[in-house]
N, C-alpha and C positions, 0 to 999 in steps of 0.2 A: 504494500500500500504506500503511495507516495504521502513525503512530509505536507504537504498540500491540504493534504484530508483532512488532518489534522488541526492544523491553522484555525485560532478560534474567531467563532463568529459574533456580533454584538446584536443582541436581543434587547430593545428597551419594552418596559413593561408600565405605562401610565393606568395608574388606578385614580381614577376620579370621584372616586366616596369619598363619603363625610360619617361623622360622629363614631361613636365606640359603641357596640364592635363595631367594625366594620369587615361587615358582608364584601362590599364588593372588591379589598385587599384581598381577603381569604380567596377569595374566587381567579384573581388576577394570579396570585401565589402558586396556586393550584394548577391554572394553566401554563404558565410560566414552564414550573418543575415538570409536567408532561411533555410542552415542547424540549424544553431540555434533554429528555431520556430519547425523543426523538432524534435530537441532531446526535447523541452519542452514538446510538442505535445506527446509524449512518455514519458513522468517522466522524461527528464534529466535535467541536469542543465547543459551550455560549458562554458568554462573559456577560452576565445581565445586568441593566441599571433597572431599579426600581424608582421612577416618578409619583411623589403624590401630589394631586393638584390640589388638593385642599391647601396644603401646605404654601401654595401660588395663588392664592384666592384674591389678597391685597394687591399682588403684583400685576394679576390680571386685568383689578378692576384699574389703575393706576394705568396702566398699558393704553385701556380704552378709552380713559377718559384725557389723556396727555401725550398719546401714542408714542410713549418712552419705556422700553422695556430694562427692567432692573437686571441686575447683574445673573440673580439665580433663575430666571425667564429666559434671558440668552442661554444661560449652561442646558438647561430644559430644551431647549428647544435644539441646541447644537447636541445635546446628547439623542435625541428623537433623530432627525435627518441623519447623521453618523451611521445612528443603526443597521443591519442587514434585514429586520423585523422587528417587527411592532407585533405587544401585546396590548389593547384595550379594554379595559374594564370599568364601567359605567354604568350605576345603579339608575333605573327607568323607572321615572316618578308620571302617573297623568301622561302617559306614553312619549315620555322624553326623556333624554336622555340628563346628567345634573347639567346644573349652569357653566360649573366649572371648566366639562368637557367641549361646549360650544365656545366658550372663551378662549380656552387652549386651539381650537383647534381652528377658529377664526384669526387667529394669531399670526398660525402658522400662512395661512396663505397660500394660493393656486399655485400647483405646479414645486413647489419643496420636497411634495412626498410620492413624485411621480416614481407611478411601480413598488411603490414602496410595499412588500407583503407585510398583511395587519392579519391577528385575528382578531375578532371581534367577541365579548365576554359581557354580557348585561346580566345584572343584578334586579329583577324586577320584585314590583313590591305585590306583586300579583299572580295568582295561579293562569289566569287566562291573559294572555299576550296580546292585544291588537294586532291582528294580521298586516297592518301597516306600518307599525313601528321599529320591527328591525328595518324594514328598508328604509325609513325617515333616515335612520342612526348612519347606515350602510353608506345611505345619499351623503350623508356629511361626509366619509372619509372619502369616497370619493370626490369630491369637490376640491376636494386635495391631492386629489391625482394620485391616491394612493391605490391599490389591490388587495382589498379584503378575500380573502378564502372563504371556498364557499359553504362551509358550517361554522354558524355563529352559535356559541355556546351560551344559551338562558337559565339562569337558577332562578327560583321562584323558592315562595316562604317554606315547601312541604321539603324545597334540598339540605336546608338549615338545620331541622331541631335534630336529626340521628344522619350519621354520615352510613350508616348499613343497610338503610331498608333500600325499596324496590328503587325508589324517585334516586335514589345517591350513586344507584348503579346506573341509571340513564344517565347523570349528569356527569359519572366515568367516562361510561363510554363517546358521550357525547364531547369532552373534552380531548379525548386518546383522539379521536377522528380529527378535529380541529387543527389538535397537535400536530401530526401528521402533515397532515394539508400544509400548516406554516413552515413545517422545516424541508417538506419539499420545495416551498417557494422560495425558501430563503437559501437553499444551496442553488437554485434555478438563476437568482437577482443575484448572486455573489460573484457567477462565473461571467 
């Protein structure tokens, strides 16, 4: 196997939840560490950055309202574009996605995340999904020219209280598939 294979690759993982706990870290964590066992699984090695935008909430609003990005906004934003993948995870409140996510990612602007492969990870606060709101969520990243993979991964309130029952093994598998998809993209966008 050539050194090549090896060569590690950079996975940034923005989680856009708020409050303790928080659902949609645990959920972003989760997928992260699956993509992870993927690129291994295939010869890679990932080097993750973990983003929390709460953490960017001030900076954001500050951004919008004086179109001056603070110092930890640029780092965010140069460690997002750097990456070889994107992980997303974004708790869906009234079938949207938080604020902090549309701020971040209004930020970022057309054409920075061209090709970029995402997956996509919603934290919903409901058992039944609007059949319209993953693609609202999906519309955003592409708007940025980025390449979400085509299983987005949803936990809802039943994936939460026990991680064994039936719902925790859907949200397995459903994340292994996702995984998968990202680290084939991301050795596809690296070559």
């Amino acid at each position: 196997m050539s050194t090549a294979a090896w060569a590690p690759v950079s996975l940034a993982v923005v989680s856009a939840g708020a409050g303790h706990p928080r659902p949609t870290r645990l959920l972003a964590d989760w997928v992260a560490e699956a993509v992870c066992r993927s690129l291994a699984a295939g010869g890679a090695r990932a080097e993750v950055e973990v983003l929390e935008l709460h953490r960017l909430a001030a900076d954001l609003a500050q951004h919008s309202t004086y179109d001056r990005a603070s110092l930890d906004l640029r780092e965010a934003i140069a460690a997002v574009v750097a990456a070889d993948g994107l992980v997303v995870a974004t708790p869906v409140l009234a079938a949207s996605p938080s604020e902090v996510f549309d701020s971040f990612f209004a930020v970022l602007g057309g054409g920075v995340l061209a090709g970029m492969p995402v997956l996509l990870a919603l934290n919903s606060s409901s058992d039944r999904q609007p059949p319209d709101t993953t693609q609202v969520i999906r519309g955003r990243l592409t708007d940025v020219h980025a390449d979400p993979v085509p299983t987005i991964v949803v936990a809802g309130p039943a994936d939460w209280p026990a991680t064994a029952g039936s719902d925790a093994a859907r949200l397995r598998a459903c994340i292994d598939q996702a995984a998968a998809e990202l680290a084939a993209a991301m050795r596809s966008h690296r070559r």
